[in-house]
DRENLOKOL-908230 format. One line per field, with one value per atom (N, C-alpha, C): residue number from 1; residue in one letter; atom name; x, y, z. Coordinates in steps of 0.05 Angstrom, whole numbers, m for minus. Layout:
<rs>
resi	(NUM, ...)
resn	(A, ...)
name	(CA, ...)
east	(X, ...)
north	(Y, ...)
up	(Z, ...)
</rs>
This chain:
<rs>
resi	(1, 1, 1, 2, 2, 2, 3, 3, 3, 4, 4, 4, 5, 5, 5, 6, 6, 6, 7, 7, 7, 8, 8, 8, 9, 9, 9, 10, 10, 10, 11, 11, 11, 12, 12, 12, 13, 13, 13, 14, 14, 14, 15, 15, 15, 16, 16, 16, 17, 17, 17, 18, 18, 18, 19, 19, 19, 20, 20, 20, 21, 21, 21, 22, 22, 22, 23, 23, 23, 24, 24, 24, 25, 25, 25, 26, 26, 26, 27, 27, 27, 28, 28, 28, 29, 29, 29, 30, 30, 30, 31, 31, 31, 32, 32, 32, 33, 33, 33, 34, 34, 34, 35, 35, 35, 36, 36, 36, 37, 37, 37, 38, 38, 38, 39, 39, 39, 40, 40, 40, 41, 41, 41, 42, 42, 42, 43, 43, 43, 44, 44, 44, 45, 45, 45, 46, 46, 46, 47, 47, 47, 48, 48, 48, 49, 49, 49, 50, 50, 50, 51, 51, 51, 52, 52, 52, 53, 53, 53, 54, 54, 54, 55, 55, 55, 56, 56, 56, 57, 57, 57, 58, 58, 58, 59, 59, 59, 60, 60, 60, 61, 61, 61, 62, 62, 62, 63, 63, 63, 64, 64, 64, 65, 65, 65, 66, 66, 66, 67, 67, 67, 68, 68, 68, 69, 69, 69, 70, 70, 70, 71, 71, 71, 72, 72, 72, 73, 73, 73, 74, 74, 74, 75, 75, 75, 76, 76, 76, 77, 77, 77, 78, 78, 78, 79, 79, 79, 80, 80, 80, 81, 81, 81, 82, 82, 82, 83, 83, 83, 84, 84, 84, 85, 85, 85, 86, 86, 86, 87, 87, 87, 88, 88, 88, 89, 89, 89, 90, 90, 90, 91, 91, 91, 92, 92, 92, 93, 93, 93, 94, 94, 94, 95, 95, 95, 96, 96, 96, 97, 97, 97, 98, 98, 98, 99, 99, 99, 100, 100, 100, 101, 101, 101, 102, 102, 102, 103, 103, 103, 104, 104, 104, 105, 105, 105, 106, 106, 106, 107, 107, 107, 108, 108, 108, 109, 109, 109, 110, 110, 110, 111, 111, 111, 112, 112, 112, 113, 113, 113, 114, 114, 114, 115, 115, 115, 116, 116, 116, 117, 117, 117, 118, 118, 118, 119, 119, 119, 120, 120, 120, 121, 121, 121, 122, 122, 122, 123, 123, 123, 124, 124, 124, 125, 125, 125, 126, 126, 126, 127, 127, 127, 128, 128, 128, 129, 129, 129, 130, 130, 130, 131, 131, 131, 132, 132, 132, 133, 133, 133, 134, 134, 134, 135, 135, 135, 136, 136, 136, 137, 137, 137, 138, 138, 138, 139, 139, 139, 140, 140, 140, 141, 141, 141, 142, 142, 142, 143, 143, 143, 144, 144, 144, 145, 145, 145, 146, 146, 146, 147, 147, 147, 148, 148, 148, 149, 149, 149, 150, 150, 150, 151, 151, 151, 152, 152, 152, 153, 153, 153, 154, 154, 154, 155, 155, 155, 156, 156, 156, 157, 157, 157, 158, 158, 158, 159, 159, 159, 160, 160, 160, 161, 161, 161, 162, 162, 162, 163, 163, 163, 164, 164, 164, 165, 165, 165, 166, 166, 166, 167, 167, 167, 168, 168, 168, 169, 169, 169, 170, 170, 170, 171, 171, 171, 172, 172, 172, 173, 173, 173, 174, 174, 174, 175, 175, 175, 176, 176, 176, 177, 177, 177, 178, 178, 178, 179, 179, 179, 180, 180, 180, 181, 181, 181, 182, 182, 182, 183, 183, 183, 184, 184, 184, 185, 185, 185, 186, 186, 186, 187, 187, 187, 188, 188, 188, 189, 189, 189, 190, 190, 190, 191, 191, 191, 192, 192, 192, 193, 193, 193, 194, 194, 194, 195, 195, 195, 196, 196, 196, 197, 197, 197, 198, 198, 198, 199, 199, 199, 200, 200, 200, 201, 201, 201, 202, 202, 202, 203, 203, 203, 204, 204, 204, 205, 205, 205, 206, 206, 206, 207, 207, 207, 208, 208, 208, 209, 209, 209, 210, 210, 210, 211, 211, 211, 212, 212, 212, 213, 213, 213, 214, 214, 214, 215, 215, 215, 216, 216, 216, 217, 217, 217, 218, 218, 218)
resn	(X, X, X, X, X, X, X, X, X, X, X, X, X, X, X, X, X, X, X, X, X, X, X, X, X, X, X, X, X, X, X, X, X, X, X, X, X, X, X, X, X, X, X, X, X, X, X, X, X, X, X, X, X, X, X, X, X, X, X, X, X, X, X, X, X, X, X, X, X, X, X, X, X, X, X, X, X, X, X, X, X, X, X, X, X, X, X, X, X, X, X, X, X, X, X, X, X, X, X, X, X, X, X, X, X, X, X, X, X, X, X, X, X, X, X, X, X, X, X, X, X, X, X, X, X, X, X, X, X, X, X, X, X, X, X, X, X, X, X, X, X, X, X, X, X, X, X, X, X, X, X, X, X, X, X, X, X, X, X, X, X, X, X, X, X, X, X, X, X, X, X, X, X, X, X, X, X, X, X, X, X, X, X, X, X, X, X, X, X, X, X, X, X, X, X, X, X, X, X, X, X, X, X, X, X, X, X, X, X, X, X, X, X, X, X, X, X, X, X, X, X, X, X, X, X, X, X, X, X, X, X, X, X, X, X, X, X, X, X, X, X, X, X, X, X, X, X, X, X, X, X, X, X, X, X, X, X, X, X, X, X, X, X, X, X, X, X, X, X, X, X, X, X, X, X, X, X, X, X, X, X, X, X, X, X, X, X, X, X, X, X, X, X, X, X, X, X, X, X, X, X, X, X, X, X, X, X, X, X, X, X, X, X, X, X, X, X, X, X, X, X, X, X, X, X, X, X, X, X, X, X, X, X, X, X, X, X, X, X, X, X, X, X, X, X, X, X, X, X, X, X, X, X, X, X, X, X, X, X, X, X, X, X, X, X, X, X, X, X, X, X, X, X, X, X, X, X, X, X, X, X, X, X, X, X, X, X, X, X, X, X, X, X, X, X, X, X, X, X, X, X, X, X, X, X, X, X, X, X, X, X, X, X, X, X, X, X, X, X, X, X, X, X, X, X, X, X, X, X, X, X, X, X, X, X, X, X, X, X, X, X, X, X, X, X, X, X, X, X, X, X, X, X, X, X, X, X, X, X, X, X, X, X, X, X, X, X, X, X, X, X, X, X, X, X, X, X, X, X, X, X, X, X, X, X, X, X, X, X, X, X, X, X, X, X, X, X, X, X, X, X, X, X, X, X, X, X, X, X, X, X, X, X, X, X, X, X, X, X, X, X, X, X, X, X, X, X, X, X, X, X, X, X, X, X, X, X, X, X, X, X, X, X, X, X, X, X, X, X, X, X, X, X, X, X, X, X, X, X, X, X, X, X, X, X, X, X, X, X, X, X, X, X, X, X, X, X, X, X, X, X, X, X, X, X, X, X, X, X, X, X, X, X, X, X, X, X, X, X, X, X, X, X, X, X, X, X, X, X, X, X, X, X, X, X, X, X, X, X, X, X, X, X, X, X, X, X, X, X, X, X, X, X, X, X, X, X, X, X, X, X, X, X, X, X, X, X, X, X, X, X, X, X, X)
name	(N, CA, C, N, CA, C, N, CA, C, N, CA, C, N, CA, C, N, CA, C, N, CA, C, N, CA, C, N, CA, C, N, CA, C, N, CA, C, N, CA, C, N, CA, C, N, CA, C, N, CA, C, N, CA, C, N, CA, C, N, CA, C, N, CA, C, N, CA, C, N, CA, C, N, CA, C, N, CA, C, N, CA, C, N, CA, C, N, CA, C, N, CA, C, N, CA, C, N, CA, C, N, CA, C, N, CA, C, N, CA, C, N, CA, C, N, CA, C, N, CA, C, N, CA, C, N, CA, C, N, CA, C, N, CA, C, N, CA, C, N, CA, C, N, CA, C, N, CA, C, N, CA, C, N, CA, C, N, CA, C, N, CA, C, N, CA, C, N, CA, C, N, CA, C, N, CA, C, N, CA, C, N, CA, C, N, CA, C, N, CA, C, N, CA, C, N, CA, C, N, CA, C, N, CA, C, N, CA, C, N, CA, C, N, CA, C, N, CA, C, N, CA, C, N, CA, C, N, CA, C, N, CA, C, N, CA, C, N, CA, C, N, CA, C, N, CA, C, N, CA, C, N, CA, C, N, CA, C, N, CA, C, N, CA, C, N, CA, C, N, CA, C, N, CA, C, N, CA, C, N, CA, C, N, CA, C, N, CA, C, N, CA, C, N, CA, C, N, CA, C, N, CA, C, N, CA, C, N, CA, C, N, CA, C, N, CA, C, N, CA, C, N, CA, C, N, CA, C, N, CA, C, N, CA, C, N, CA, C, N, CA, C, N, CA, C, N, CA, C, N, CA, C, N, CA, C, N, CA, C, N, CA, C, N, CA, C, N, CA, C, N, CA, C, N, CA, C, N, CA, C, N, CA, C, N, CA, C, N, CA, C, N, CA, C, N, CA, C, N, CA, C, N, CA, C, N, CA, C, N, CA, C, N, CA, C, N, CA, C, N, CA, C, N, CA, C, N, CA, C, N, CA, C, N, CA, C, N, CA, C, N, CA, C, N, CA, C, N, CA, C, N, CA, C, N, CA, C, N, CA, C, N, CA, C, N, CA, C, N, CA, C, N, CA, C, N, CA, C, N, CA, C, N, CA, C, N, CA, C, N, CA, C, N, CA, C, N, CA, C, N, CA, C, N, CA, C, N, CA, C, N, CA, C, N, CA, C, N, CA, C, N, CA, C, N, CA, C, N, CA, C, N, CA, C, N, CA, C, N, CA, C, N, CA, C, N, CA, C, N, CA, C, N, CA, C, N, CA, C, N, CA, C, N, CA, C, N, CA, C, N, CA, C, N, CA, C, N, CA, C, N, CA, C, N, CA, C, N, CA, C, N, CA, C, N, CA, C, N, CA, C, N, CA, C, N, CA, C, N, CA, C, N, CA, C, N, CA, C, N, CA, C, N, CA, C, N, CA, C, N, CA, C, N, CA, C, N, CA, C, N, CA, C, N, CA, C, N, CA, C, N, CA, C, N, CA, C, N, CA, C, N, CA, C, N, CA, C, N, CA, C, N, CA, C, N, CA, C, N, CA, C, N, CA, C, N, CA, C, N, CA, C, N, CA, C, N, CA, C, N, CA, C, N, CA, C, N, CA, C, N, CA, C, N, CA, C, N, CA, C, N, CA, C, N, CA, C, N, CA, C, N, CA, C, N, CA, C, N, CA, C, N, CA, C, N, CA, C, N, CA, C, N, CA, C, N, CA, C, N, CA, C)
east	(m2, m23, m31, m37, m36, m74, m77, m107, m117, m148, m167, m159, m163, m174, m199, m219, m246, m252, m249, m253, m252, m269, m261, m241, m247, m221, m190, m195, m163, m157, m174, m164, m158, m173, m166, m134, m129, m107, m87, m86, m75, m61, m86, m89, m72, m67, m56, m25, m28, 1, 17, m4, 2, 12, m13, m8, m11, 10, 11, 3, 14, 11, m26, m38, m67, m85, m77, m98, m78, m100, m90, m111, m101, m124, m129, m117, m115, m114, m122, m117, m131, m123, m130, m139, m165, m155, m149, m154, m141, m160, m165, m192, m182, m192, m189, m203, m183, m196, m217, m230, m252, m240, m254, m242, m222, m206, m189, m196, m209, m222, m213, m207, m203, m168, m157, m129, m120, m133, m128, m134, m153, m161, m138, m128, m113, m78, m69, m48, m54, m75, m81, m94, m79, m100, m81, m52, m38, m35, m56, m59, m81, m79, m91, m112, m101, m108, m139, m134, m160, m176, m202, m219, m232, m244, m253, m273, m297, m306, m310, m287, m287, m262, m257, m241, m263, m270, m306, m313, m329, m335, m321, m292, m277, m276, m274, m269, m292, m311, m339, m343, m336, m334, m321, m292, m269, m279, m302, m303, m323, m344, m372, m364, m333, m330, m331, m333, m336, m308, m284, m261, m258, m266, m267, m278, m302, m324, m313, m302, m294, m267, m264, m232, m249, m274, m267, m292, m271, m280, m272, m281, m286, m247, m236, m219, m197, m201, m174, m180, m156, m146, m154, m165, m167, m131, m128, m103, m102, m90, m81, m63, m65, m53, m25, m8, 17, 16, m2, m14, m7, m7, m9, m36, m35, m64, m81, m98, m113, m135, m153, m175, m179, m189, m195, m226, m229, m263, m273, m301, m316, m333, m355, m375, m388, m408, m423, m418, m386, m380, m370, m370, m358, m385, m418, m438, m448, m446, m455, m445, m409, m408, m413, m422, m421, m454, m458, m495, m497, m482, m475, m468, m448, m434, m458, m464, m488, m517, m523, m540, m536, m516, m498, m493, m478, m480, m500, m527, m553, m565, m556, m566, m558, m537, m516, m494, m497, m475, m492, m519, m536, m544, m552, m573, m552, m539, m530, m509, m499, m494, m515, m544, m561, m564, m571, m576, m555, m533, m513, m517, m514, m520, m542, m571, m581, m581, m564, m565, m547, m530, m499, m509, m528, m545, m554, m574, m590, m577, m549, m542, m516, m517, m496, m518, m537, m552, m549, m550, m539, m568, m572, m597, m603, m585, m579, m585, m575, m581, m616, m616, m647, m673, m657, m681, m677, m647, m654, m669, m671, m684, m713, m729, m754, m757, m735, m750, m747, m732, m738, m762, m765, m794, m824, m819, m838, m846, m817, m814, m823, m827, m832, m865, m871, m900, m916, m903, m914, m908, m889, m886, m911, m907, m938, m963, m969, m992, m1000, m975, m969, m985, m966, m975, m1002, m1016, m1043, m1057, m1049, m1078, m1066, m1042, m1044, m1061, m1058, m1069, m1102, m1112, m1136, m1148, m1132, m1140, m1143, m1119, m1116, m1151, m1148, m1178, m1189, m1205, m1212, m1224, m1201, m1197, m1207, m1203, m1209, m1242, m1258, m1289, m1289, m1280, m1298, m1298, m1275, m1266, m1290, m1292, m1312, m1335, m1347, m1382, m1376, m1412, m1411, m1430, m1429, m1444, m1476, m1496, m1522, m1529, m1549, m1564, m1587, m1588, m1621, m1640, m1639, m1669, m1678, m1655, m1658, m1654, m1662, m1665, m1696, m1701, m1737, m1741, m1762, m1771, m1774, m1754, m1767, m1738, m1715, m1703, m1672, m1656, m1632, m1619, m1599, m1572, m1550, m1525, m1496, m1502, m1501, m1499, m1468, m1459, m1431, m1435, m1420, m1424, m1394, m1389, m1349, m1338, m1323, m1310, m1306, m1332, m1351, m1377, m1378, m1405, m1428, m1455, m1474, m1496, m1506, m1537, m1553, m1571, m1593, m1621, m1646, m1663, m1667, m1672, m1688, m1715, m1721, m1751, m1756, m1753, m1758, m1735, m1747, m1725, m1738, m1728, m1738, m1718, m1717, m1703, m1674, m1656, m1620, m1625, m1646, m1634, m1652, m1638, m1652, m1640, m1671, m1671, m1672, m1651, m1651, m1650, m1657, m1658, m1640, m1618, m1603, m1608, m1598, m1600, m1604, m1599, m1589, m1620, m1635, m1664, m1663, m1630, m1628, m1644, m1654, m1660, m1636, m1622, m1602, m1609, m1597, m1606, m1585, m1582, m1554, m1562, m1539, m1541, m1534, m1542, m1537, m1505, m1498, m1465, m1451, m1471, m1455, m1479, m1493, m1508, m1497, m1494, m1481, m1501, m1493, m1510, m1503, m1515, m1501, m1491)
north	(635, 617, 599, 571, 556, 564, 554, 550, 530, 526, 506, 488, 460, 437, 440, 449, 437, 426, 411, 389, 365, 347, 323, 302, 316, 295, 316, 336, 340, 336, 328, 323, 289, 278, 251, 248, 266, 272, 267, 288, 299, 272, 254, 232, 210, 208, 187, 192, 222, 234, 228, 232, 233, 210, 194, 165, 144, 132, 126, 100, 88, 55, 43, 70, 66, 79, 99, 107, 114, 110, 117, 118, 126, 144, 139, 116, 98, 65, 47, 15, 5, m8, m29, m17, m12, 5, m22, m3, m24, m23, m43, m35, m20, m2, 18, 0, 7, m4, 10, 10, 20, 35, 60, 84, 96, 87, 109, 145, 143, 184, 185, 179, 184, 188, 168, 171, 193, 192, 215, 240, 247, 270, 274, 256, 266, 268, 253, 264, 285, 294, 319, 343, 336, 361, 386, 387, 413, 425, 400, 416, 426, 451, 481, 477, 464, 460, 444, 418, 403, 400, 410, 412, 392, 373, 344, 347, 365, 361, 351, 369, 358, 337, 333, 293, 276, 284, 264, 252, 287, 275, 267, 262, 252, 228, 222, 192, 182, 192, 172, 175, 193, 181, 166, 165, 150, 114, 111, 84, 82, 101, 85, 84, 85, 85, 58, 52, 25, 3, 23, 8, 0, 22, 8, m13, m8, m37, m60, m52, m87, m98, m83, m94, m101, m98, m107, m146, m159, m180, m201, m229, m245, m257, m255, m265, m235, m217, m194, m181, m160, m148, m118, m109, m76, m74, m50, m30, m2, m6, 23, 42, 64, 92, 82, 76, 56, 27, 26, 0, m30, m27, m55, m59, m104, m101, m104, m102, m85, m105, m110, m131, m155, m175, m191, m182, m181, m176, m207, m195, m222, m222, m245, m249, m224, m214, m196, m167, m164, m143, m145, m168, m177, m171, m188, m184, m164, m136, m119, m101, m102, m84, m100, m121, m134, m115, m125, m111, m79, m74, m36, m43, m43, m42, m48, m74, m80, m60, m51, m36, m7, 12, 29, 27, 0, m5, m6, m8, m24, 11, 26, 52, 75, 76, 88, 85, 51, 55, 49, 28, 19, 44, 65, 84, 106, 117, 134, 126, 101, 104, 100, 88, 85, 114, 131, 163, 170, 166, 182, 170, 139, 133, 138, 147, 156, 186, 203, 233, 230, 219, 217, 198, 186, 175, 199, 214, 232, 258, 259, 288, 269, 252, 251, 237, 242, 232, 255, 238, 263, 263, 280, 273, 252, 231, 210, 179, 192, 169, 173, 194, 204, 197, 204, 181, 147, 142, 110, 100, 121, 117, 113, 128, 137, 110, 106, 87, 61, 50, 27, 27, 49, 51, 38, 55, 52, 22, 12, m28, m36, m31, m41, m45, m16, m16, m33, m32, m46, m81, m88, m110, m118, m98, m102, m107, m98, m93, m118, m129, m160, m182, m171, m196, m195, m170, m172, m177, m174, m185, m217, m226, m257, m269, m256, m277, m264, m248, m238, m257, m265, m286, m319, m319, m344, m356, m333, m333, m339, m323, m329, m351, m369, m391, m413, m408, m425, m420, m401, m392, m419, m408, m426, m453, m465, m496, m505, m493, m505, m504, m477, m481, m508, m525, m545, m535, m545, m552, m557, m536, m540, m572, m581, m605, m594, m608, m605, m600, m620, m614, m600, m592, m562, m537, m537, m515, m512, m492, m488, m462, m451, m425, m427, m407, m413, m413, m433, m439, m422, m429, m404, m417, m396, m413, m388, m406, m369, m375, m353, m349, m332, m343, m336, m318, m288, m265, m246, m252, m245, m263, m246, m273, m284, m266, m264, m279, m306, m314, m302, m287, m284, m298, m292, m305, m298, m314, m305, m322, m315, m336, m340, m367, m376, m357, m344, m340, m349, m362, m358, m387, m405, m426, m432, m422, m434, m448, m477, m491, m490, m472, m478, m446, m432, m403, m405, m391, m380, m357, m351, m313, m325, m306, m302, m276, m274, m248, m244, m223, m218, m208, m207, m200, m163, m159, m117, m115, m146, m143, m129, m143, m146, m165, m168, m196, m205, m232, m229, m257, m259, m291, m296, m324, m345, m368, m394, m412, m430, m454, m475, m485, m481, m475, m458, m429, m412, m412, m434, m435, m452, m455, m466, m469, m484, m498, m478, m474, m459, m483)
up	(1068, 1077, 1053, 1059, 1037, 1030, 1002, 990, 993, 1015, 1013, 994, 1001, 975, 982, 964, 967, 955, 929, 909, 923, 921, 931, 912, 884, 858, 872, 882, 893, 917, 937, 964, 960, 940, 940, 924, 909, 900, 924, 932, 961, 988, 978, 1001, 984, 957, 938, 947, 951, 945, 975, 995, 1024, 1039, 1023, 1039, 1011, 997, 978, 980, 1004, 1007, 1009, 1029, 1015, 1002, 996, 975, 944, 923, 897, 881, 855, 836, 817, 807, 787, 799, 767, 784, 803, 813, 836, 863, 869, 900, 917, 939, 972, 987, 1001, 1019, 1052, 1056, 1083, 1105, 1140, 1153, 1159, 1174, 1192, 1209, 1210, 1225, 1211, 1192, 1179, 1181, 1179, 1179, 1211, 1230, 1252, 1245, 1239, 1237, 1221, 1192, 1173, 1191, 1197, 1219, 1232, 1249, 1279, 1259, 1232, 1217, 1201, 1193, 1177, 1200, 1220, 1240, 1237, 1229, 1228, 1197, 1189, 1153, 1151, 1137, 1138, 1112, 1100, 1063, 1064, 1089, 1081, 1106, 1103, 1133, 1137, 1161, 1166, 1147, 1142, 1136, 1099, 1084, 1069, 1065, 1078, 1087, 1097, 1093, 1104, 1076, 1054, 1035, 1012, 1015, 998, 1011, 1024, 1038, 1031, 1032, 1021, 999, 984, 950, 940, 957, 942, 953, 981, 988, 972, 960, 944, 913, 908, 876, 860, 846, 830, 840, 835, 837, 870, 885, 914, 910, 916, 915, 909, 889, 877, 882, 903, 930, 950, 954, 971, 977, 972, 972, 993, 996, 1021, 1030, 1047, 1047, 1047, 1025, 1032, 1057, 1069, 1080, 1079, 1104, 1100, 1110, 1103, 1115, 1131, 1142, 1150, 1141, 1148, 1130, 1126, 1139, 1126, 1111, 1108, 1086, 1098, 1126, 1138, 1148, 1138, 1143, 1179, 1170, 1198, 1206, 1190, 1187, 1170, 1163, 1144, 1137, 1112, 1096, 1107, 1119, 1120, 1096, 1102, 1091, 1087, 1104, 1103, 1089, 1093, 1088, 1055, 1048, 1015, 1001, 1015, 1003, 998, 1023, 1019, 1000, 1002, 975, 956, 948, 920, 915, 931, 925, 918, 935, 933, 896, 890, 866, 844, 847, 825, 820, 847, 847, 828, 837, 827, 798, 795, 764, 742, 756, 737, 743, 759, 763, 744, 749, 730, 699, 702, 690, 668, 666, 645, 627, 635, 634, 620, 629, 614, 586, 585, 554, 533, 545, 526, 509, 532, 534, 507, 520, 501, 467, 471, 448, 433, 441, 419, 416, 442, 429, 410, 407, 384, 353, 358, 336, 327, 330, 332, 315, 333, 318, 295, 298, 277, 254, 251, 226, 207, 184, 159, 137, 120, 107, 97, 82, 73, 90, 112, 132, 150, 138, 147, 119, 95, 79, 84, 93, 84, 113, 137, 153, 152, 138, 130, 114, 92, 71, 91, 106, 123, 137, 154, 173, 146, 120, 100, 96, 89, 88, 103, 136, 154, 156, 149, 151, 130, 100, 86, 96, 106, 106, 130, 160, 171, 159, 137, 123, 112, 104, 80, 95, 121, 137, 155, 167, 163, 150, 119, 101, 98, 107, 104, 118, 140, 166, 164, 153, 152, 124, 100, 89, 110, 111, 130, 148, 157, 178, 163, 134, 122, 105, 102, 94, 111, 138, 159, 163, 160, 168, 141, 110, 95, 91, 115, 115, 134, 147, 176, 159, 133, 131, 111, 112, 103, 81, 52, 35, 42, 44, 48, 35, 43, 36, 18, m1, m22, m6, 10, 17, 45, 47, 67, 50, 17, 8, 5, 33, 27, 39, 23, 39, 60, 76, 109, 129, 107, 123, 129, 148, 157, 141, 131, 118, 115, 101, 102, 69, 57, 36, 29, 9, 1, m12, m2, m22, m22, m40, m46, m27, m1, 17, 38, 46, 73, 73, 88, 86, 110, 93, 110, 121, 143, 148, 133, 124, 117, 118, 104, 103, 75, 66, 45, 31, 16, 11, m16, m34, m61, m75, m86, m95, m131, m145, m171, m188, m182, m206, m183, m203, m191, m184, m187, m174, m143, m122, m99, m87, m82, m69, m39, m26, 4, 12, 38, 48, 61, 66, 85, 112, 136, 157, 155, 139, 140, 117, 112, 89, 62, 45, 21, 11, m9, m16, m41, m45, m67, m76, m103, m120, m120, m120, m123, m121, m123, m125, m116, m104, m92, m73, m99, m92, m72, m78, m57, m39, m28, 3, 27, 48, 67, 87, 101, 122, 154, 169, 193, 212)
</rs>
């Protein structure tokens, strides 16, 4: 008594071997007519080896494989189990596997070499390639850093372009003004003006002395 095929990579074997003109396991496939599983059925009905059911799900693996799909396009020919053709592919039936295939592709095929590629990064890193890893990430961060305090000067630079040079004679007890203190200008008020020095008060009710120079107008 012969042994089950239950594999579907060996019943497709089986079917390369059986019916050569349309199916094969390599290359180019062929596109199948419609209803084939009925014909295969009623010529594989005195073989013991392969049961419909699994000639079912080999037939639908071998039609949703990449290389099917991409036979079957607008203008070819399905065949029959002696490889004469049977149908012409229309439209609809070209679009839909094109859509099948792309879908499939962006599903499967995108996704798992990313996967592989960084488990194979991963284990093939050696200590060596693991400091110069570390010291890049380090560069990176300092170079982030560089460029936050540029643009945090920059700003900077731009607050003290916009303040204007207080006027004399808006230096009087009483009045609001930014007083320049390192490289942050604050609010404050006027209280105290003698000569070229003046005391202001800060908003947080420092009081600090300076000079003309470093007062600004709001």
């Amino acid at each position: 008594m012969d042994t089950k095929r239950t594999s579907t990579k060996e019943i497709i074997a089986y079917l390369a071997e059986k019916f050569p003109a349309c199916f094969s396991i390599e290359g180019p496939a062929k596109p199948l007519k419609v209803g084939i599983f009925q014909d295969l059925a009623e010529k594989l009905s005195e073989d013991e080896t392969v049961s419909k059911t699994r000639l079912r799900q080999a037939l639908r693996h071998y039609t949703s494989s990449w290389r099917y799909l991409k036979a079957i396009k607008l203008g070819s020919f399905r065949i029959d189990i002696e490889g004469n053709n049977a149908a012409e592919i229309d439209e609809a039936q070209a679009e839909y596997a094109s859509k099948t295939l792309k879908e499939s592709q962006e599903k499967f095929g995108n996704k798992k070499p990313k996967d592989n590629g960084a488990k194979k990064h991963y284990k093939g890193s050696t200590g060596s390639k693991h400091t110069s890893d570390k010291s890049a990430v380090a560069k990176d961060k300092q170079k982030a850093k560089f460029k936050t305090v540029k643009a945090t000067k920059r700003a900077e630079v731009k607050v003290q372009a916009k303040l204007k040079p207080v006027d004399s004679s808006l230096v009087s007890v009483g009045n609001k003004v930014k007083v320049q203190l390192g490289n942050t200008p604050m609010d404050a008020t006027i209280t105290e003006v003698a000569g070229k020095d003046i005391s202001v008060q800060l908003n947080s009710g420092m009081v600090v002395r300076t000079q003309i120079q470093h007062i600004y107008s709001e």
